[in-house]
C-alpha positions in Angstrom: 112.6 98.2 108.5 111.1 96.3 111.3 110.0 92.5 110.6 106.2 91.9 111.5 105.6 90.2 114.9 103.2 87.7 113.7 103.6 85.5 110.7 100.8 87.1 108.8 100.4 84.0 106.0 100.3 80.6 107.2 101.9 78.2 104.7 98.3 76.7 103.5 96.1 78.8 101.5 93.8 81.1 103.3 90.3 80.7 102.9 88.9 84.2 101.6 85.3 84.9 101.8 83.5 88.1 100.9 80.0 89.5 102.2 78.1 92.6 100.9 76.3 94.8 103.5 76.4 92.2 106.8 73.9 92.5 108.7 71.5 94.9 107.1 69.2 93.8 103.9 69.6 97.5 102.2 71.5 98.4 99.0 71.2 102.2 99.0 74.8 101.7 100.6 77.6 100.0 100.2 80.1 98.0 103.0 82.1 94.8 101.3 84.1 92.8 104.1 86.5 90.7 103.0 87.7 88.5 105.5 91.2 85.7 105.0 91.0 83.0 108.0 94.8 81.7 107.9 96.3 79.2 110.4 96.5 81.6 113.5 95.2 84.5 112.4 92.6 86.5 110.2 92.8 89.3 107.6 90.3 91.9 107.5 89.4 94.2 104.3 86.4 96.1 105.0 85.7 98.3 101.8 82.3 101.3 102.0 81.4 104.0 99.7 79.5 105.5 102.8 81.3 109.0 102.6 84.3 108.9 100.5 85.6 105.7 99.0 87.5 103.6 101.8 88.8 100.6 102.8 89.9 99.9 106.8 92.4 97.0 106.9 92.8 95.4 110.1 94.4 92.1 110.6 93.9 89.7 114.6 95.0 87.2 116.1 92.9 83.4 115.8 91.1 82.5 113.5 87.5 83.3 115.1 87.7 87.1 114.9 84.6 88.8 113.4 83.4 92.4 111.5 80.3 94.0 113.8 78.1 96.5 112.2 75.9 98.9 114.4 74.2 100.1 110.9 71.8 102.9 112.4 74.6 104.5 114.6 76.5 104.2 111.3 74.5 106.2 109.5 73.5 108.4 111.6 75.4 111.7 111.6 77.8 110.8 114.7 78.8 106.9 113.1 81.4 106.9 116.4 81.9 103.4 117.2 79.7 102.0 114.5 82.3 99.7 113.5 84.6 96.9 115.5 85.9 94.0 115.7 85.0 91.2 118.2 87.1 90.1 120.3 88.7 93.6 120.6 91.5 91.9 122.6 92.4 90.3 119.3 93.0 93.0 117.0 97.1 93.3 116.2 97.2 96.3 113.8 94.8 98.6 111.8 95.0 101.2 109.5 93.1 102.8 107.0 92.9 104.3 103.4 90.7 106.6 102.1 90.2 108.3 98.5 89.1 111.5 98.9 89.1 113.8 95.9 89.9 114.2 92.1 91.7 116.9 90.7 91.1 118.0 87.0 93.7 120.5 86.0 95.3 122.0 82.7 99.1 123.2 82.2 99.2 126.5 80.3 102.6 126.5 80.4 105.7 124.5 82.8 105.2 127.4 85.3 101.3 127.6 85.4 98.2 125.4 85.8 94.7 125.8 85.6 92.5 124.0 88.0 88.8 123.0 87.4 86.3 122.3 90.7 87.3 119.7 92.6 85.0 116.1 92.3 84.9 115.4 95.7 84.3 111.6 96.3 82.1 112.4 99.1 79.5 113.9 97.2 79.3 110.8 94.8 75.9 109.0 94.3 77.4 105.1 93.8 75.6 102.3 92.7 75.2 99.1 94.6 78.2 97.0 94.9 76.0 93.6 94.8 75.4 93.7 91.7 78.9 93.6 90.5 80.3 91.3 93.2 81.6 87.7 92.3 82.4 85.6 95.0 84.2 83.3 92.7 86.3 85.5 91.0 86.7 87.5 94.3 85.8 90.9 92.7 83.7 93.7 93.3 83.0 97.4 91.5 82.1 100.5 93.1 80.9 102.3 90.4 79.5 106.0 91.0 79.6 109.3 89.9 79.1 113.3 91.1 75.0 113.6 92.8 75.0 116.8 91.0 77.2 117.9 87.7 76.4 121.1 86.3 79.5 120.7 83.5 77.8 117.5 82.7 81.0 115.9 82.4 79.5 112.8 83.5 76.4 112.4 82.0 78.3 109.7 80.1 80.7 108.8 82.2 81.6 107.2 85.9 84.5 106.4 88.0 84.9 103.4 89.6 86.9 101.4 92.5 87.4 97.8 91.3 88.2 95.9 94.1 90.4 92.2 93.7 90.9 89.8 96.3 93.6 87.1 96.6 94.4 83.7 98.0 97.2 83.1 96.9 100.4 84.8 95.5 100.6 85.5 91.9 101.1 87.7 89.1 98.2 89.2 87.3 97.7 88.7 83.3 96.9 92.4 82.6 98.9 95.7 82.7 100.7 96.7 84.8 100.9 93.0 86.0 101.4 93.7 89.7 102.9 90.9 91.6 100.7 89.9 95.0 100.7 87.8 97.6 97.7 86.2 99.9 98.5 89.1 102.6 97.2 91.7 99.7 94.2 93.0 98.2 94.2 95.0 94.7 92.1 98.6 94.2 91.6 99.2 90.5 90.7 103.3 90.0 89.0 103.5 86.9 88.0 107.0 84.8 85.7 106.2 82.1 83.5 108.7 79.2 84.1 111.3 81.6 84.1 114.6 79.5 87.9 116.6 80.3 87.3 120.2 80.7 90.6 121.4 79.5 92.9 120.7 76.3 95.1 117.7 77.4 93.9 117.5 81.2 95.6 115.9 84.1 94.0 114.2 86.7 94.9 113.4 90.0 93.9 111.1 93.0 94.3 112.4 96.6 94.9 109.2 98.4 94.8 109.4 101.9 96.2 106.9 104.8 95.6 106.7 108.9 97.6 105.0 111.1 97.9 104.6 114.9 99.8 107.0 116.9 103.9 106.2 116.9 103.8 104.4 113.7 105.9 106.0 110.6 105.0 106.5 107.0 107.3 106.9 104.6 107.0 106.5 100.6 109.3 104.9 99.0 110.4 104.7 95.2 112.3 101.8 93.7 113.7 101.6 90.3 115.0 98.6 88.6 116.6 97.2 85.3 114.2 94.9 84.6 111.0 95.9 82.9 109.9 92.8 81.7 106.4 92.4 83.0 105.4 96.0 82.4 107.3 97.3 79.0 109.1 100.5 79.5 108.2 101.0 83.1 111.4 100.8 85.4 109.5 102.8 88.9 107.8 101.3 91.7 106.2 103.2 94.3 105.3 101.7 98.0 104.2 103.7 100.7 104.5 101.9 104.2 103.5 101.7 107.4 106.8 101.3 109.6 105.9 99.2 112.9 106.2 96.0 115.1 103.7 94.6 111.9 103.7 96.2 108.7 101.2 97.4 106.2 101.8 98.8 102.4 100.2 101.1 99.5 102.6 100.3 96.5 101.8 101.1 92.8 103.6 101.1 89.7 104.6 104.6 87.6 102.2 104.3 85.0 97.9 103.9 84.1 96.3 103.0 81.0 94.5 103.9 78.5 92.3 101.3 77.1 90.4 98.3 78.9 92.6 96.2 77.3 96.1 97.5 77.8 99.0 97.4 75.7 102.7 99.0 76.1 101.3 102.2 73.9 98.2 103.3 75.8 100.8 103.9 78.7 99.8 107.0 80.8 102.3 109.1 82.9 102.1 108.5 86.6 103.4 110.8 89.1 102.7 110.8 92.9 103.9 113.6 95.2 105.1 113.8 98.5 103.7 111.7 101.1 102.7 115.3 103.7 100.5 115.6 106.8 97.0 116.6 106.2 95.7 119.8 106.9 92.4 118.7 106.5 89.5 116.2 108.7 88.4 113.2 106.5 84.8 113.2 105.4 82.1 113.4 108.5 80.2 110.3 107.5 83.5 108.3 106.7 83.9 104.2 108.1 87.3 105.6 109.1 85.3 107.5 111.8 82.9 104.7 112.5 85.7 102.2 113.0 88.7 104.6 114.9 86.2 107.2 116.2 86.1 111.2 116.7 89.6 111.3 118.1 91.0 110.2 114.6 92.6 113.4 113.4 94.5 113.7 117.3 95.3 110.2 118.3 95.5 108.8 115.2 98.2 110.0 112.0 96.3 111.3 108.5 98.7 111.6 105.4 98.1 112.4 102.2 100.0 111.9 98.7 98.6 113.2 95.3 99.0 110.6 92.5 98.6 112.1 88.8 98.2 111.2 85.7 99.0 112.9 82.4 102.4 114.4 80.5 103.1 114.4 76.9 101.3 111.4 75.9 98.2 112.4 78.8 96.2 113.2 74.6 95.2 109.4 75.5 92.9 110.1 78.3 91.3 112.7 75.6 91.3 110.4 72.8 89.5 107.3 74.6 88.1 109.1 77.5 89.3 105.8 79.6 91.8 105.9 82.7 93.1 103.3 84.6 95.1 102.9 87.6 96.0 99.9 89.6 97.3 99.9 93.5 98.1 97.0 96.0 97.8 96.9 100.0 98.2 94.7 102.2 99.8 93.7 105.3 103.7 92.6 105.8 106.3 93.0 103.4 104.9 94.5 100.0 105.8 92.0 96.7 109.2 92.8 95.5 109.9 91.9 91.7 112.9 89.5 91.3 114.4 89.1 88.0 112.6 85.7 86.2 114.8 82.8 84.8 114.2 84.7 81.3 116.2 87.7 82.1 118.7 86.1 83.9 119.2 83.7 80.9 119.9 87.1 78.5 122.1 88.4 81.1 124.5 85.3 81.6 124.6 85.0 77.5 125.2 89.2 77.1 127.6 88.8 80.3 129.1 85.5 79.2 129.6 85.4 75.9 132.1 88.7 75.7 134.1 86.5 78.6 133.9 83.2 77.0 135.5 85.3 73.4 138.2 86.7 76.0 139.6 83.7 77.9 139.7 82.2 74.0 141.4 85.0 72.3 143.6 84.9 75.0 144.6 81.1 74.2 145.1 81.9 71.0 147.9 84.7 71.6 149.5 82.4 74.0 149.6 79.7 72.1 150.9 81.7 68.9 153.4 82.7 70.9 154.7 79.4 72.5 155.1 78.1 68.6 157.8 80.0 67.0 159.0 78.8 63.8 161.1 80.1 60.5 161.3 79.5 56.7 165.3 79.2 56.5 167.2 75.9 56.8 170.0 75.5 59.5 173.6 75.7 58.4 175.5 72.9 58.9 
């Protein structure tokens, strides 16, 4: 793994700003930019419902770079070049991910599986993102659902994209308490009153990324001992961007059940094989505004599947309420370290059966050393 080029985090806090639709005084769309001025350079999240949910991450050099918005070529139907970043000469990296569709789906048996029509996210109606942004808090919801749904699944429902910046590292207080840094952003996905069509459905959420030409993907999982922040959840997944700067996905192997989580409305998490897409992204997608039409030659689209579900997947069923919490950013994604409390049980589990050695041993030696007997000496 490659070291980024440029330190992407100066040691003072960033300042982190957000701005809903710049530019343009409409809300029948949505484009969030959230921009992190650091020391020497600048951090750029630009998040739009416009076509299927996405979010294009691009991080410059200096600390003057700035988001341009060319909002009728945008949505137009050829948005080429709608998007960029002034001065071009400035930009280091950028990438892109993009949620694309949902798959509902029902296991008749381990060999076979019955699949419902797709929701594709593209087709969502979404409701404006201003009224849910907090520039305090540095949150923001998309929150839409299908423009037409003839199984009225969601005529009591939505699904939603909650969106979390950061300015500095951290841990978050709620499940699965993902650890983050200033260089990351955090994308809640969010299933709620949405009617299943099946007995004990699964879901899952084709997540797709796009990154420049020569630069290699790879998904990762790590497991570890320690499951002290997220009870009975030992998996981390991270799917990265492998270049001369870096650029992460990671996510944790479980989703929730409740809007408050506990350790029992876990949900099964499993994400598939990170695979070239076969597919172009949506027509009217920032992706194509920001990298243009060449995107599915020049540039690299891969896709990975992410489902929820499994013997306890009755939850979703139960509470009709899913959620599912991601991290991306740029450099080196978090890595959990064990905390002084778990390091504290393992020197007394470790150290204690030692300490009982090295004494026993003592005892033996010194048992030995003093020999004695009950008879007199004869004279």
């Amino acid at each position: 793994v490659l070291e980024p080029s440029l330190p992407l985090r100066p040691l003072l806090p960033p300042q982190v700003s957000m701005q809903y639709n710049p530019g343009w005084n409409g809300s029948s769309v949505n484009l969030l930019h959230v921009r992190a001025v650091g020391s020497n350079d600048t951090l750029h999240y630009v998040w739009s419902s416009i076509g299927a949910p996405a979010v294009l991450l691009v991080v410059t050099e200096g600390t003057s770079s700035a988001l341009r918005v060319n909002w009728t070529q945008l949505l137009s139907p050829t948005p080429d070049g709608a998007i960029w970043i002034e001065p071009a000469g400035s930009v280091v990296y950028s990438t892109a991910v993009v949620f694309t569709k949902v798959f509902e789906y029902s296991k008749a048996n381990a060999l076979e599986e019955v699949f419902y029509p797709t929701y594709d996210l593209s087709d969502f109606s979404w409701d404006s993102v201003n009224r849910t942004l907090n520039h305090t808090a540095l949150t923001a919801e998309f929150v839409g659902g299908p423009a037409t749904d003839p199984s009225g699944s969601f005529s009591n429902g939505s699904l939603a994209f909650r969106v979390t910046a950061y300015e500095t590292s951290g841990r978050d207080e709620t499940l699965p308490s993902l650890l983050h840094t200033a260089n990351s952003s955090k994308v809640e996905f969010v299933l709620a009153g949405a009617a299943p069509r099946g007995n004990s459905s699964w879901f899952a959420l084709e997540v797709a990324t796009v990154e420049e030409a020569g630069v290699v993907q790879r998904l990762r999982l790590a497991r570890s001992i320690d499951d002290e922040y997220t009870p009975t959840i030992f998996e981390v997944s991270a799917g990265r961007a492998l270049g001369s700067t870096l650029s992460f996905l990671q996510w944790k192997a479980t989703a929730y059940g409740s809007q408050a989580p506990k350790r029992e409305d876990s949900i099964q998490c499993h994400s598939g094989s990170l695979k070239a897409a076969n597919w172009t992204l949506p027509r009217s997608s920032i992706v194509l505004a920001y990298f243009g039409e060449g995107v599915g030659s020049t540039y690299t689209i891969n896709a990975v599947n992410i489902s929820f579900g499994g013997e306890d997947g009755n939850i979703y069923e139960e509470k009709r309420y899913l959620s599912w919490s991601a991290l991306l950013g740029f450099g080196q994604p978090p890595k959990d370290t064990f905390s002084p409390l778990v390091i504290s049980i393992m020197a007394v589990a470790l150290g204690t059966p030692m300490v009982l050695l090295v004494v026993g041993s003592c005892v033996v030696l010194f048992a030995q050393g003093k020999r004695y007997t009950e008879y007199e000496p004869i004279n």
